[in-house]
C-alpha positions as CSV (number, residue, x, y, z in Angstrom):
1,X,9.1,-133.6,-16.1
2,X,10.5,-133.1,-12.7
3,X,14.2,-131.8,-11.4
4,X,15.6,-131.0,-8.6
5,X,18.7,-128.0,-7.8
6,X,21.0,-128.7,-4.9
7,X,21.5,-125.0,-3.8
8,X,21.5,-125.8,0.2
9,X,25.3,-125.8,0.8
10,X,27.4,-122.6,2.2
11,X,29.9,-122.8,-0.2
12,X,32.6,-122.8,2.0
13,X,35.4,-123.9,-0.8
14,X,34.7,-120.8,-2.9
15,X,34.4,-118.3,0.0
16,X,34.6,-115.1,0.6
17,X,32.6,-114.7,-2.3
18,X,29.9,-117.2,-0.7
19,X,29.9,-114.9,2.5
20,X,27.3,-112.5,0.8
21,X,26.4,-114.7,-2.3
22,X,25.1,-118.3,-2.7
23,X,27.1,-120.2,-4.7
24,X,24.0,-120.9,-6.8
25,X,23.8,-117.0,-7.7
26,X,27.6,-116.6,-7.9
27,X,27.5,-114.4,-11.4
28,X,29.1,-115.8,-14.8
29,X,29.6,-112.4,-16.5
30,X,26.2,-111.3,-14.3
31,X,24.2,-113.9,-14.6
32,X,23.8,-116.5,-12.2
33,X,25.4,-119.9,-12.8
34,X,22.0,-121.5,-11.7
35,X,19.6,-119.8,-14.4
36,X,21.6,-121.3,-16.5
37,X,21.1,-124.8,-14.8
38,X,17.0,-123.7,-15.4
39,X,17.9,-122.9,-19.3
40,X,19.0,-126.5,-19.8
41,X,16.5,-127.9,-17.9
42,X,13.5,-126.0,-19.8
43,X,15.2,-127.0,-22.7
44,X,15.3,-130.7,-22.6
45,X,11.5,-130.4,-20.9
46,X,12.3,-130.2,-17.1
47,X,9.8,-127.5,-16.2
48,X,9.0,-128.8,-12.5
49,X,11.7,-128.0,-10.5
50,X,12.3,-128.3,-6.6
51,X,15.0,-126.1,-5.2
52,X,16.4,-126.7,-1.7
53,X,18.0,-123.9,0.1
54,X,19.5,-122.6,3.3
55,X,22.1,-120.5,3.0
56,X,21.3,-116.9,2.5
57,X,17.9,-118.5,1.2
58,X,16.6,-115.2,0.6
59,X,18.8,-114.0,-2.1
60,X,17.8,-117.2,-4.4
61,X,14.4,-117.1,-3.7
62,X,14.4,-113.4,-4.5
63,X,15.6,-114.0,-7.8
64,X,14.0,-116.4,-8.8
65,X,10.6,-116.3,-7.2
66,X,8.5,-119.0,-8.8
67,X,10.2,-119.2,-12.2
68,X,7.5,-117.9,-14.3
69,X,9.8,-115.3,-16.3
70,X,12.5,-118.4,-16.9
71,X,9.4,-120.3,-18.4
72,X,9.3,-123.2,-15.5
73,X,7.3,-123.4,-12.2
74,X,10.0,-123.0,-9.0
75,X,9.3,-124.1,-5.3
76,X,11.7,-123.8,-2.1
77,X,12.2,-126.6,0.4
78,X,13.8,-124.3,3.0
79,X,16.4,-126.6,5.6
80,X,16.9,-124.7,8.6
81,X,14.8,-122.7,11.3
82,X,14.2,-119.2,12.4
83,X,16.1,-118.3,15.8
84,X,15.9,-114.9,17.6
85,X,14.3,-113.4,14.2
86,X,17.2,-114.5,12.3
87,X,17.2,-117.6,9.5
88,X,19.5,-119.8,10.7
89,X,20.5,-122.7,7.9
90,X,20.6,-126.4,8.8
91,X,21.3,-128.0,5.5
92,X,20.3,-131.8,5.3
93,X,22.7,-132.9,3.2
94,X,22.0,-133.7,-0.6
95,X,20.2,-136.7,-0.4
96,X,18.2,-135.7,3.2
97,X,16.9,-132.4,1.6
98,X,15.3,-135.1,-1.6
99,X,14.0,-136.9,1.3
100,X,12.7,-133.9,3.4
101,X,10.8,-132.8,-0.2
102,X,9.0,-136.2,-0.3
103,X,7.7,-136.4,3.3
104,X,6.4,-133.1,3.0
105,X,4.2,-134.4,-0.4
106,X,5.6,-137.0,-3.0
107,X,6.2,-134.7,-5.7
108,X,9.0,-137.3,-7.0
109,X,6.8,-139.9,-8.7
110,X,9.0,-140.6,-11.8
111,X,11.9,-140.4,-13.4
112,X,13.7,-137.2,-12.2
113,X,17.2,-135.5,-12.5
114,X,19.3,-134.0,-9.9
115,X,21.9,-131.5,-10.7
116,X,24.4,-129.7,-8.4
117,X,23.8,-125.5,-8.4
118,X,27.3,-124.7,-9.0
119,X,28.3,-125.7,-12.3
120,X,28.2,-125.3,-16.2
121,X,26.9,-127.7,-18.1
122,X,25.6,-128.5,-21.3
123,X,24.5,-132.0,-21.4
124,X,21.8,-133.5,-23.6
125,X,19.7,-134.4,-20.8
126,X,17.1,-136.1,-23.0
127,X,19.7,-138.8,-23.9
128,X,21.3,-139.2,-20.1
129,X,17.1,-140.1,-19.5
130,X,16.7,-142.3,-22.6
131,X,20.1,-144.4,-21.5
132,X,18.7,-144.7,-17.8
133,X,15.9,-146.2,-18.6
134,X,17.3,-148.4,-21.4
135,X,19.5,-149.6,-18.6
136,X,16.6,-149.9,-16.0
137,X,18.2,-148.4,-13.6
138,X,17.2,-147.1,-10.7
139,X,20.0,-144.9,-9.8
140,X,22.3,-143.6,-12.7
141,X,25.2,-140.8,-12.2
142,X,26.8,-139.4,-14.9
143,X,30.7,-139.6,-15.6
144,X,33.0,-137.3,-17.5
145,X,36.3,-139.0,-18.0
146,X,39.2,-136.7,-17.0
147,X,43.2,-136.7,-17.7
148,X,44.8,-138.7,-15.5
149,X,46.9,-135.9,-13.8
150,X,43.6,-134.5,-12.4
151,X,41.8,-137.2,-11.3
152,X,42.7,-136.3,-7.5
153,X,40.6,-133.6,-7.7
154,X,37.4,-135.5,-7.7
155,X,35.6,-138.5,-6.8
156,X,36.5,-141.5,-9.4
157,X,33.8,-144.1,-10.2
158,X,34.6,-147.8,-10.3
159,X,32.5,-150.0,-12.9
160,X,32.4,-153.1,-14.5
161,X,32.1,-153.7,-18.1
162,X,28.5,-153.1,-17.7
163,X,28.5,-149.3,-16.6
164,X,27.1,-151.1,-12.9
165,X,29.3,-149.1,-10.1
166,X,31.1,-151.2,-8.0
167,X,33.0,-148.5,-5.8
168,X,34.1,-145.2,-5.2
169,X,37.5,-143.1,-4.7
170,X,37.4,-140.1,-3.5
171,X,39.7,-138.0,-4.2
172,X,42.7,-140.4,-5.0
173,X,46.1,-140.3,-5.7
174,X,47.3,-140.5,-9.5
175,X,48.8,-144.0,-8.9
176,X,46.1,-145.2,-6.2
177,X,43.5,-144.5,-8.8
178,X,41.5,-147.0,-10.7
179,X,39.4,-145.2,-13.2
180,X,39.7,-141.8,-14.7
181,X,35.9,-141.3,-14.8
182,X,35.1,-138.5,-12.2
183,X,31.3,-138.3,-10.8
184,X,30.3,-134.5,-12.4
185,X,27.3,-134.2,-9.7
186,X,24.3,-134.8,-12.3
187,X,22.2,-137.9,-11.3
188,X,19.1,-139.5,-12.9
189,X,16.9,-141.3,-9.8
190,X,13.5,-143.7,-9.9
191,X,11.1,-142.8,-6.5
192,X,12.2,-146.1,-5.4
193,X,15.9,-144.5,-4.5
194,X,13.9,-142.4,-1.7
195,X,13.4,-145.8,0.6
196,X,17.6,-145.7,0.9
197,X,17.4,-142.2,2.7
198,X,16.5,-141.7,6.1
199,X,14.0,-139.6,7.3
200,X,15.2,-136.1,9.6
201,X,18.6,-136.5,9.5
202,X,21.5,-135.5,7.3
203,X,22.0,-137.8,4.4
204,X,24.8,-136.7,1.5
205,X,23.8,-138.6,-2.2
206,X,27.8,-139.4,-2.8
207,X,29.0,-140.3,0.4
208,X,26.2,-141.8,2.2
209,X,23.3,-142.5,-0.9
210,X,25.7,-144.5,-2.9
211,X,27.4,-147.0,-0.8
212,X,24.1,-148.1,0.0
213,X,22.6,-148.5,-3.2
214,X,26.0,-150.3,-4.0
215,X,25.8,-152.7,-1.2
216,X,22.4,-153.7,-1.5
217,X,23.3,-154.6,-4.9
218,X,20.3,-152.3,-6.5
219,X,20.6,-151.3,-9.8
220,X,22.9,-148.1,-10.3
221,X,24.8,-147.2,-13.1
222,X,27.1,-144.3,-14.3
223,X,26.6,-143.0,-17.5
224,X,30.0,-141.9,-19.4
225,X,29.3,-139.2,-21.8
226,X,30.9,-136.6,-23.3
227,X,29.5,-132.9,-22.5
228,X,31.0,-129.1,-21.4
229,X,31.1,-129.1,-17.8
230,X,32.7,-126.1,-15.9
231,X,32.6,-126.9,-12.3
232,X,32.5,-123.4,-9.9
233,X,33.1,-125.4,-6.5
234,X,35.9,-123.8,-5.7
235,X,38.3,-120.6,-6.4
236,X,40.5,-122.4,-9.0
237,X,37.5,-123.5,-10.7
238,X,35.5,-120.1,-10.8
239,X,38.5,-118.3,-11.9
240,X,39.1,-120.5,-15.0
241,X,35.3,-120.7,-15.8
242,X,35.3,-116.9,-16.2
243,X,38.6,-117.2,-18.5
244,X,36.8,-120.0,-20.7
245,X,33.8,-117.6,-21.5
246,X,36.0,-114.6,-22.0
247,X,38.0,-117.2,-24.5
248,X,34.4,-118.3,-26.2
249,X,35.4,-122.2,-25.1
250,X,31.4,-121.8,-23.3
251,X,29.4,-122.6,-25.8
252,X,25.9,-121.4,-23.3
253,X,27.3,-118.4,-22.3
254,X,27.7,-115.2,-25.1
255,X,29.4,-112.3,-23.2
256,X,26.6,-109.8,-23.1
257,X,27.7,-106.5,-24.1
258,X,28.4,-104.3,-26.6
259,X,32.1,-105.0,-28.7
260,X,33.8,-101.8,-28.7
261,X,37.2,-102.8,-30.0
262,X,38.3,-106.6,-31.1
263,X,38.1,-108.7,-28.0
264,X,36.8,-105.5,-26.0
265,X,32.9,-105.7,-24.4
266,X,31.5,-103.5,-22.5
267,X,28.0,-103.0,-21.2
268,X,26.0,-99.8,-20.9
269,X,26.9,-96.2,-21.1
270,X,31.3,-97.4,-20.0
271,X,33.1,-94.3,-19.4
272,X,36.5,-95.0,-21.1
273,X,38.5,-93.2,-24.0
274,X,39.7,-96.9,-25.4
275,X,42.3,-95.0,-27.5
276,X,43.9,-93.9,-23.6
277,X,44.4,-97.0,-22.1
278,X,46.1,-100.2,-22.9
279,X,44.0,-102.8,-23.1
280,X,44.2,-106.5,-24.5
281,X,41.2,-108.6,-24.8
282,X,39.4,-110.8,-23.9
283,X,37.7,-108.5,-21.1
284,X,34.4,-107.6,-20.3
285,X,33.4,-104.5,-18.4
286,X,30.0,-104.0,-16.7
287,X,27.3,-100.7,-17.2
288,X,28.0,-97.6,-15.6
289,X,31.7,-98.4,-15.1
290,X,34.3,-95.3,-14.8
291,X,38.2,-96.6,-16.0
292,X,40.1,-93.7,-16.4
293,X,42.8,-92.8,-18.5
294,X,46.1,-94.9,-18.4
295,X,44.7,-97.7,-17.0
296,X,46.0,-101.6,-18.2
297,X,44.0,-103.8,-18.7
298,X,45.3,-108.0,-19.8
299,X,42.9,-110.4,-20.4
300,X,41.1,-112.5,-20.1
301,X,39.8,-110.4,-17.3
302,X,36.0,-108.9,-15.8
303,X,35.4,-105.9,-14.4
304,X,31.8,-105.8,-13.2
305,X,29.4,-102.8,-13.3
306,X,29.6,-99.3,-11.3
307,X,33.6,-100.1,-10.5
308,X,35.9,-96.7,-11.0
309,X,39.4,-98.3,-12.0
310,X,41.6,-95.1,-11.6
311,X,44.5,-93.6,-13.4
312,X,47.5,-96.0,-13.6
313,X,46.2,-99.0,-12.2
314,X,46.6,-102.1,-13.7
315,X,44.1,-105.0,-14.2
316,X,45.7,-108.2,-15.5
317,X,43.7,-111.5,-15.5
318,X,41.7,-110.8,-13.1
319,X,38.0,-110.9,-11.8
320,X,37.0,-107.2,-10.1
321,X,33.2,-107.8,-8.8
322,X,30.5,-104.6,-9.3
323,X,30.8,-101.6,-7.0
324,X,34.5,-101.8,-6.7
325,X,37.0,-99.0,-6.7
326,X,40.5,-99.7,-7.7
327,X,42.6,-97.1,-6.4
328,X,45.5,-94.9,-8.7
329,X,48.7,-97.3,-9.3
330,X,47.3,-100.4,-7.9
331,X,48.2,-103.4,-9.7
332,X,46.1,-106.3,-9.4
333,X,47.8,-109.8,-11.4
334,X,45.7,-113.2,-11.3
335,X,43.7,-111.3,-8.7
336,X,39.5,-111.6,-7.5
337,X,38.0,-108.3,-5.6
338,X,34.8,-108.9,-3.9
339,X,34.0,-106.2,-1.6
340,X,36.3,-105.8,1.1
341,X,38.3,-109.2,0.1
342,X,40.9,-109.5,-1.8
343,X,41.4,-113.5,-3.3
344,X,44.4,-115.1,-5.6
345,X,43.6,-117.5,-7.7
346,X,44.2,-119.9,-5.1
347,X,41.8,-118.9,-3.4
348,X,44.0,-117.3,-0.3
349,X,42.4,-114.2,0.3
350,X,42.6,-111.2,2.9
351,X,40.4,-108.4,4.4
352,X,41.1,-104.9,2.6
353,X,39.4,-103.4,5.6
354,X,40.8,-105.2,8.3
355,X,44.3,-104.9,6.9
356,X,43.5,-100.8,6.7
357,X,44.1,-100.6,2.8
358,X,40.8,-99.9,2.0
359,X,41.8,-96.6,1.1
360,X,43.6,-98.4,-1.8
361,X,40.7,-100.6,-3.0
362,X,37.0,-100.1,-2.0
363,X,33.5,-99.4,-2.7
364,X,33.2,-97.4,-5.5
365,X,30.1,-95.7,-3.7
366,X,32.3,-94.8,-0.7
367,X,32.9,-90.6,-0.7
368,X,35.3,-90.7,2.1
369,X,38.5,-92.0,1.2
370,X,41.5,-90.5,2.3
371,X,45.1,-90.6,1.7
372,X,47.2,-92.8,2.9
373,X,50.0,-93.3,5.6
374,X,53.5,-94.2,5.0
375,X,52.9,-97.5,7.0
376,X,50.0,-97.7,4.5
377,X,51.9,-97.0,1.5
378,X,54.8,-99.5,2.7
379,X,52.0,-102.3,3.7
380,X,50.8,-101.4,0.1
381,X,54.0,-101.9,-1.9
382,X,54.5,-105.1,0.0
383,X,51.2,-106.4,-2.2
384,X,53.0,-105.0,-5.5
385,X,51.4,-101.9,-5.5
386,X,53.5,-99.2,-7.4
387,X,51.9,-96.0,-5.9
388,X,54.8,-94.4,-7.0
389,X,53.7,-94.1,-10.7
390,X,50.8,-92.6,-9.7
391,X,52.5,-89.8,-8.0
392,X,50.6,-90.6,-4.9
393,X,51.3,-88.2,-2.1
């Protein structure tokens, strides 16, 4: 059976992290949210898959390469050109790059399932199939009803008592809104859907597919059904996903790891005397990772591998991403590292290196840093820093 992954898009929503990463590849305790997308798939006998890209193409592609480790064959529909030597991406929009696939050959010539590259899911896909056809649909997206208080943070689906969608709302307000199903991105599609898509030109599935198939009255239906879906679209969401594996509410994803203490994991060869530093689970720490003693750590929290978290810093719910050095006293609460940026959980963020504190957290490879300024140290304590109790020159 055939699939296709919607891994184009630049991520702008969860960015900085999507600067250097595709959000397909973001890591979910180091291992990228869209292997997981191929272990669902393989299991409910998807083992074709089409994989559209653009954005830092390379670093998917590199991973994943044709797919024969993940036990499924992999191919690349690349959206974009080369200019001056350099890739440029030109996504086509969700539905243009299924369109793009078919002119090229018509690998879509049955039933086939499209899923979104930036969430958790674990759906019984078999069934979503079995209920599309027993509908005859041509078209079918699947709904996940929401509570009513968060229903403006996604696009509701209007039906009738038939499951046929009449309409959309995107985004609405709690009182505007008619329905409290919410489209999760997962969509089951006959060939046929292909003749509502333009040819060489951007086409989106929910904003521009839809409508269409709605207004030429074609057969398209959602599918409610109840399933674990942890959306990674933007900050917000990638910061509670990682707090809903460390709290084992994820049934696919087992924090890897070794459990040194109750709640504790750590990865390979941690250097840490656990009976020095105050930790509360749940918190995972990566391989080759240095945390010195009288450190806190609160979870849920993740410390990736190769990080050096030095003596009286603090790491309380919060995300620090591999090769990062946190420096002596720094306290970091509801906070994401990622390189050189610093992110809340809002997803406001600022540039460690820009700002001149990357003396205060860094590259954990870096052999030059050097002590601070007093304009340093007073721009420091102005982002909570307590140098003081790390008797910091």
């Amino acid at each position: 059976m055939k699939a296709m992954i919607l891994a184009a898009g630049k991520g702008t929503r969860v960015r900085p992290i999507t600067h250097t990463t595709p959000k397909p590849m973001i890591p979910i305790l180091q291992k990228p949210v869209m292997e997981f997308l191929l272990e669902l798939l393989r299991e409910h006998g998807f083992n074709e898959i089409m994989v559209n890209v653009s954005h830092l193409s390379e670093e998917i592609e590199n991973y994943f390469r044709d797919g024969q480790r993940f036990d499924v064959q992999i191919a690349y529909s690349f959206e974009g050109r080369i200019k001056d030597g350099e890739l440029i991406g030109e996504a086509m929009g969700s539905a243009g790059g299924l369109k793009k696939i078919q002119d090229f050959q018509a690998f879509f010539d049955d039933t086939f399932v499209v899923l979104c590259g930036d969430a958790l899911i674990d759906l019984d896909l078999t069934e979503a199939v079995r209920r599309h056809r027993e509908k005859g649909a041509m078209a079918s997206l699947i709904t996940k009803r929401v509570p009513r208080d968060q229903v403006s943070s996604y696009g509701v689906v209007v039906t009738d008592d038939a499951g046929r969608v009449l309409s959309f709302q995107e985004k609405p307000s709690v009182e505007e809104a008619a329905s409290d199903m919410i489209n999760t991105g997962i969509y089951i599609f006959e060939p046929e859907v292909l003749d509502f898509i333009p040819s060489g030109e951007p086409f989106d599935i929910a904003a521009d597919l839809f409508p269409r198939l709605v207004e030429s009255g074609a057969p398209f239906y959602a599918l409610p059904m109840e399933f674990e879906w942890v959306d990674i679209g933007k900050v917000p969401d990638y910061w509670q996903a990682i707090r809903s594996v460390l709290q084992g509410d994820v049934r696919q994803v087992q924090i890897p790891g070794k459990q040194v203490r109750p709640g504790i994991y750590a990865g390979l060869n941690v250097a840490a005397d656990w009976d020095k530093i105050h930790v509360e689970g749940p918190i995972f720490v990566g391989g080759m990772t240095r945390i010195e003693n009288g450190v806190t750590i609160i979870g849920p929290a993740m410390i990736g591998p190769s990080c050096h978290i030095c003596e009286g810093a603090t790491i309380d719910n919060s995300i620090i991403f591999d090769y990062s050095r946190i420096g002596p006293g720094v306290q970091l609460v509801e906070k994401l590292v990622y390189g050189r940026y610093c992110v809340d959980r809002n997803g406001d963020h600022f540039d460690l290196q820009e700002a001149a504190l990357d003396w205060l957290i860094t590259d954990s490879r870096r052999q030059d840093v050097g002590t601070p300024s007093p304009q340093q140290k007073a721009m420091a304590e102005l982002l909570g820093t307590d140098l003081a109790a790390s008797g910091a020159p």
